[in-house]
C-alpha positions as CSV (number, residue, x, y, z in Angstrom):
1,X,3.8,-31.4,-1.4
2,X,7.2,-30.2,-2.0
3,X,8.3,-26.5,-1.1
4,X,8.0,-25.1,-4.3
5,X,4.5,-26.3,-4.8
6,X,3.6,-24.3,-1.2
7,X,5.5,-21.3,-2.5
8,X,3.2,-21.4,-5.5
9,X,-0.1,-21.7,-3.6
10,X,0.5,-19.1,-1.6
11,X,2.0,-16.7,-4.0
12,X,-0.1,-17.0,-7.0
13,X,1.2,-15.9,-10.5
14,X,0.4,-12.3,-11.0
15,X,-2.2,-11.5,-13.8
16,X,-1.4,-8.2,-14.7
17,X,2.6,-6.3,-15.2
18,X,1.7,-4.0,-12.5
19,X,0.2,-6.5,-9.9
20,X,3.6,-8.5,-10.5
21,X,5.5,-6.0,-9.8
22,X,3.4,-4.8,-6.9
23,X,3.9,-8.0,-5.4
24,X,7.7,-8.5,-6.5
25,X,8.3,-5.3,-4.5
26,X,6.1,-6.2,-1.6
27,X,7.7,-9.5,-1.2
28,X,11.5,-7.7,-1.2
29,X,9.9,-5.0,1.5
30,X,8.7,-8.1,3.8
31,X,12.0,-10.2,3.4
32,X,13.7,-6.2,4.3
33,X,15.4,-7.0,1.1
34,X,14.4,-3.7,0.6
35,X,15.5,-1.6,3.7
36,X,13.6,1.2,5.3
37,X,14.2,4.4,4.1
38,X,15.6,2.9,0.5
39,X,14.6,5.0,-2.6
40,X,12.5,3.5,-5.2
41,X,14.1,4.5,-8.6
42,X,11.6,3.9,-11.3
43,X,14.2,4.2,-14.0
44,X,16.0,1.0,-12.4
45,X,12.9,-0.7,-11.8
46,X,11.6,0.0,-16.0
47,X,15.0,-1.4,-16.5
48,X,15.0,-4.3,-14.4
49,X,11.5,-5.7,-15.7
50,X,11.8,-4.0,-19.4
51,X,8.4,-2.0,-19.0
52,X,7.3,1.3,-19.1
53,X,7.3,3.6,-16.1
54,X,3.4,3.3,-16.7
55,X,2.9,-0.2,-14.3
56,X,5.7,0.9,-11.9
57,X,3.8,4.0,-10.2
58,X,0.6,1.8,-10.3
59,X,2.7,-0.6,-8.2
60,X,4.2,2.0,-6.1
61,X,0.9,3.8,-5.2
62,X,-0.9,0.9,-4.0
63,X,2.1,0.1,-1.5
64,X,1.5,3.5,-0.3
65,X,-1.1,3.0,0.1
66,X,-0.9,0.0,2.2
67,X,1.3,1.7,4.2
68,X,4.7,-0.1,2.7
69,X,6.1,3.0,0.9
70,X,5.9,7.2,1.8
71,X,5.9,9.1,-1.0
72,X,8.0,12.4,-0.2
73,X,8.1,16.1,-0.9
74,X,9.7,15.7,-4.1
75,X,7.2,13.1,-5.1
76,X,10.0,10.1,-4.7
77,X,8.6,6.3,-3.2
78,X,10.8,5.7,0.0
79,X,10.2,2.4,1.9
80,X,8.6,3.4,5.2
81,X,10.5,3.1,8.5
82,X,10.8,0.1,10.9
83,X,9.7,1.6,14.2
84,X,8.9,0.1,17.7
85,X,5.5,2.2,18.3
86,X,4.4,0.8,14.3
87,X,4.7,-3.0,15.7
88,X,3.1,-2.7,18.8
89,X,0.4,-1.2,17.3
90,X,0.6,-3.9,14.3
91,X,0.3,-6.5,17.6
92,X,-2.7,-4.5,19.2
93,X,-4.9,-4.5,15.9
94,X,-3.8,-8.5,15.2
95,X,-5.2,-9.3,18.9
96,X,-8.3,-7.8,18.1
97,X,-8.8,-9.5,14.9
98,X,-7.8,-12.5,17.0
99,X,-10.8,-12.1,19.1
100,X,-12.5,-12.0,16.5
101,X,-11.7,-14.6,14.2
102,X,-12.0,-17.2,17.4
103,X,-14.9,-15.9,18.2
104,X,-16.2,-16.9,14.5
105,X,-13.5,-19.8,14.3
106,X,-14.7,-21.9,17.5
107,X,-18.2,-22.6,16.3
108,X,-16.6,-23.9,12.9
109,X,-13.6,-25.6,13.9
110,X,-13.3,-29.5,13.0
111,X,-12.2,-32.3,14.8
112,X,-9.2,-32.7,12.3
113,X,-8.3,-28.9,12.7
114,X,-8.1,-29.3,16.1
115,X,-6.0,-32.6,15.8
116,X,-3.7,-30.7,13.5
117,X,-3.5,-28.1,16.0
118,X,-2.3,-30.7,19.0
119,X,0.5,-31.8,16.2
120,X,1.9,-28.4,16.0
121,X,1.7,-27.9,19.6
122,X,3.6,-31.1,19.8
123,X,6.0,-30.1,17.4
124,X,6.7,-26.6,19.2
125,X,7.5,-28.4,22.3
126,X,10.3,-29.9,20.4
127,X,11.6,-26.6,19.5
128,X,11.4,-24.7,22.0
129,X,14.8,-23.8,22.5
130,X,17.5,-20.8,21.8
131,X,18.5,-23.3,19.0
132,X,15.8,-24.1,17.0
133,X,13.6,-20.4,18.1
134,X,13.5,-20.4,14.4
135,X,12.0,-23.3,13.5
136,X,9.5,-22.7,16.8
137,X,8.1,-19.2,15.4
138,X,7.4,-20.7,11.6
139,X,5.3,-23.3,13.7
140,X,3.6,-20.3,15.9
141,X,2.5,-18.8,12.4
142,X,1.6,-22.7,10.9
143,X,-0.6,-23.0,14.1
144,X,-2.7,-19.4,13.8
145,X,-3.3,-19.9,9.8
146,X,-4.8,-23.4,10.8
147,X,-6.9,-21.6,13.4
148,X,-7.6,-19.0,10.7
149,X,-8.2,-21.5,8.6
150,X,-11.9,-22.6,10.6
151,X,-12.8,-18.8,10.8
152,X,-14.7,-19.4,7.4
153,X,-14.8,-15.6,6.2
154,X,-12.9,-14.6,3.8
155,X,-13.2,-10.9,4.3
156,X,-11.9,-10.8,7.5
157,X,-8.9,-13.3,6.4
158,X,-8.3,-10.7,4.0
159,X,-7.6,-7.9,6.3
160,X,-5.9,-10.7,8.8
161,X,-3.6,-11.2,5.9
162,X,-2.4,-7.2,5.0
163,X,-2.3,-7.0,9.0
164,X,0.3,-9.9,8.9
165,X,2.0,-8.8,5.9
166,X,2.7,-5.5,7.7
167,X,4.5,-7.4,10.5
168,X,6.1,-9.7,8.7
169,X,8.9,-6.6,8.0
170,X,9.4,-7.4,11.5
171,X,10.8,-11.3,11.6
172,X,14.4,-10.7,12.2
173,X,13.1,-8.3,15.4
174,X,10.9,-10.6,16.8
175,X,13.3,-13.6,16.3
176,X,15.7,-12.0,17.9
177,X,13.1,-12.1,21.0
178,X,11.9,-15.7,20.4
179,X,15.8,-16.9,21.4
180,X,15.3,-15.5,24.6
181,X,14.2,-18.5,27.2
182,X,12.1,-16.6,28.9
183,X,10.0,-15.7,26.4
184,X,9.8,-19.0,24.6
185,X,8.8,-20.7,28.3
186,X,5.7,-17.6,28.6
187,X,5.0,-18.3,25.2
188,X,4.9,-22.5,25.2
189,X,2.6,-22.8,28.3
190,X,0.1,-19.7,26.5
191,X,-0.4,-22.3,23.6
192,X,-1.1,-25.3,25.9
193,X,-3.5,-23.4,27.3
194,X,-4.9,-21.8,24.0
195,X,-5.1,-25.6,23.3
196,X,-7.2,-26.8,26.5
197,X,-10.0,-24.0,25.4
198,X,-10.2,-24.7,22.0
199,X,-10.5,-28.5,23.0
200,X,-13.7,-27.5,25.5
201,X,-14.7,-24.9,23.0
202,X,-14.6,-22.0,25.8
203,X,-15.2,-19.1,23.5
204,X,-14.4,-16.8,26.3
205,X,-11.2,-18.0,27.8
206,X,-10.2,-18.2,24.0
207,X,-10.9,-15.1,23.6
208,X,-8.8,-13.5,26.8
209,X,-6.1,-15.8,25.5
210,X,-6.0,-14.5,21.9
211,X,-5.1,-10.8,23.3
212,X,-2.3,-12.0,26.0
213,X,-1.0,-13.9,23.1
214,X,-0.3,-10.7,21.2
215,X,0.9,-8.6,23.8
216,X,3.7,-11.3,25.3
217,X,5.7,-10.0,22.7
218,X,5.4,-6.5,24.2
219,X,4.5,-6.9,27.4
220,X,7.7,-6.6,29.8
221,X,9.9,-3.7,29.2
222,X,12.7,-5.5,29.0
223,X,11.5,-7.2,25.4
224,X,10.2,-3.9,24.6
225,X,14.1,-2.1,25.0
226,X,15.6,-5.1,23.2
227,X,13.1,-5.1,20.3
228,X,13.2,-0.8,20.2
229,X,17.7,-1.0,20.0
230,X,17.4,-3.8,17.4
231,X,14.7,-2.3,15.0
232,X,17.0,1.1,15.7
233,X,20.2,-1.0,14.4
234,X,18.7,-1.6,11.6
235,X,17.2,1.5,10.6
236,X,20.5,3.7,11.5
237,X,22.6,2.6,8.4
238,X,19.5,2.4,5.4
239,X,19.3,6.0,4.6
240,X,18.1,6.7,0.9
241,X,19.9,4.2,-0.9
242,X,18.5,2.6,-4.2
243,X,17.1,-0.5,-5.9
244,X,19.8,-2.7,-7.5
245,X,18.7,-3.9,-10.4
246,X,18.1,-7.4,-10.8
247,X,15.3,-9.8,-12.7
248,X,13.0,-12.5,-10.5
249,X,14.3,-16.4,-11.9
250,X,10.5,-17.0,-13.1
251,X,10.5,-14.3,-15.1
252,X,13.7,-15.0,-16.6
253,X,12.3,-18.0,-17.9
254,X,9.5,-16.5,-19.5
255,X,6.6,-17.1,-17.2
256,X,5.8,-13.7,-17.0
């Protein structure tokens, strides 16, 4: 299956104008495409996709309230600030759901989902290094939607997924913490060992393991300084600008 027909199965064509734009918008916030604290200008965005302004609030309400956009005094849609204290707490809730979802996961899991699980491992052995910390944390994420995958409820993979959408504003910050060494050694030896329990099916053990995966991130102060000054760079310089305007290439060729 070729990267385009991934994309596709993952992002779904819209059905309505509003949930496309809803999910346009949400995509640009996630890629920070969108930068914290940019204005939302609904006059740009009515230009941009040629509706009414009708769709666009619809849009811009339900990222508010998903927690994506603020809406302030004057009743303008601001993209919400990065902050340090929002992704450790974005880690805390995603290690409880962790608990969770193994806890349902390990009674369900197959014998090929855990074989698929020992390939990633294997392949994030290969790149775990400064070089490739890229490549290494789009594995990390392959290997927890597998494990997801065997949880079998789809209300909980639901809230998993707005819980994950939520960090994903935060790639570039923990990237940035993947390069380091350390941190890629700490985190390589937790998945060997996430991978010995899920073998014996220790439902406990995978359960301690699910929260000290989390909280490696944000566990030594030094990770926590370097993530804090680089979510701070990036804020510092993204103070109420505005949405250029611009159309998606599917809809320029009339999908939509």
């Amino acid at each position: 299956m070729n990267n385009t027909n991934k994309d596709f199965i993952r992002h779904p064509l819209p059905r309505t104008i509003s949930e496309f734009i809803y999910s346009s918008l949400k995509e640009e916030i996630m890629s920070n495409e969108l930068k914290a604290n940019q204005r939302i200008n609904d006059n740009e965005i009515a230009a941009r996709y040629h509706v009414s302004r009708t769709p666009i609030r619809e849009a811009v309400l339900r990222l508010a309230t998903e927690g994506f956009v603020r809406i302030d005094s004057y009743r303008r849609a601001i993209i919400k600030e990065l902050s340090f204290e929002e992704l450790k707490e974005i880690m805390e809730v995603l290690g409880a759901l962790d608990r969770l979802a193994i806890s349902l996961a390990i009674d369900n899991i197959t014998q090929k989902e855990i074989h698929w699980l020992e390939k990633i491992t294997n392949k994030m052995e290969k790149y775990c290094s400064q070089k490739t910390a890229e490549k290494y944390m789009r594995l990390n994420e392959e290997y927890h939607q597998v494990l997801w995958k065997s949880v079998r409820n789809k209300f909980l993979m639901e809230i998993i997924k707005l819980v994950r959408e939520k960090r994903e504003r935060y790639s570039y910050a923990r990237l940035s913490i993947y390069k380091n060494p350390l941190y890629l050694e700490k985190s390589m030896k937790h998945h060997h060992e996430l991978m010995e329990a899920i073998k014996t099916r220790n439902k406990e053990r995978l359960m301690e393991l699910a929260v000290e995966h989390r909280n490696i991130l944000l566990e030594s102060g030094v990770y926590n300084e370097h993530i804090k000054d680089f979510i701070e760079a990036k804020v510092q310089s993204q103070d109420a600008q505005t949405i250029p305007a611009k159309r998606p290439d599917f809809m320029k060729r009339g999908i939509i």
